[in-house]
C-alpha positions as CSV (number, residue, x, y, z in Angstrom):
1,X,23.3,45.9,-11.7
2,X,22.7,44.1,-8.2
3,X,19.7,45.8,-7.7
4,X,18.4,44.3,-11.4
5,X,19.7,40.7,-10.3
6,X,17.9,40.8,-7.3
7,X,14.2,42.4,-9.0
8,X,14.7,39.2,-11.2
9,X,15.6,36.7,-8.3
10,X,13.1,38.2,-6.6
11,X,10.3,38.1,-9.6
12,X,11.1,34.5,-10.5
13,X,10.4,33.4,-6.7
14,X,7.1,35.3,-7.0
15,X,6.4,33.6,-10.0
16,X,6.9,29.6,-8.7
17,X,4.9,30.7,-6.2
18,X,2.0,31.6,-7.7
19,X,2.3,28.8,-10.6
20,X,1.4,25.8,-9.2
21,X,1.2,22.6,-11.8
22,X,-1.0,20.7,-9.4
23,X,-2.9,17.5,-11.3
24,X,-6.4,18.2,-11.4
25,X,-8.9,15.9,-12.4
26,X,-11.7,16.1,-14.4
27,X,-15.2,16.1,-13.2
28,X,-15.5,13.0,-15.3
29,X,-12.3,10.9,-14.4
30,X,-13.6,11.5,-11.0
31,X,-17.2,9.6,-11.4
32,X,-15.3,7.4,-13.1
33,X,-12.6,6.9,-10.1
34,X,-15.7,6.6,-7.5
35,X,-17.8,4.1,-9.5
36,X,-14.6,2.0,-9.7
37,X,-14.1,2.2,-6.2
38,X,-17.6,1.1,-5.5
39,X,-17.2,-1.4,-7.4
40,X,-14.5,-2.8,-5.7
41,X,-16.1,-2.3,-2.5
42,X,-19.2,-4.6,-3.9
43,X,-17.0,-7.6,-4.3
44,X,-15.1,-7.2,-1.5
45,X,-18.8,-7.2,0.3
46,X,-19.5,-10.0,-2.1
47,X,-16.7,-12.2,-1.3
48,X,-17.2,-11.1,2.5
49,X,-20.6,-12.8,2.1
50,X,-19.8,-15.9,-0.3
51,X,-17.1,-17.1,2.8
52,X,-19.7,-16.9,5.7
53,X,-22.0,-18.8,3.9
54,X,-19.1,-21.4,2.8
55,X,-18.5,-21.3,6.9
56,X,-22.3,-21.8,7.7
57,X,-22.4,-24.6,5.7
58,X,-19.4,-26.3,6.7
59,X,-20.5,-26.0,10.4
């Protein structure tokens, strides 16, 4: 009886193991994650830009 507890212990460790339930994205979701992000990055850039001028012509 011990020795069957154990061989199912045992078997359900091995099985968490192997079974991860990691989030994986789709190939699309991440284009669509990156093109966001660029576009964030633009007008950041844009905003960057629009402030020195402001400064530029202030001075």
């Amino acid at each position: 009886m011990k020795k069957i507890l154990v061989a199912f212990v045992f078997l359900f460790a091995v099985s968490t193991v192997f079974t991860g339930c990691r989030d994986e994205k789709e190939p699309s979701e991440k284009i669509e994650e990156t093109v966001e992000e660029v576009g964030d990055d633009v007008e950041d850039a844009a905003d960057e830009v629009g402030d020195a001028v402001e400064d530029v012509v202030d001075d």
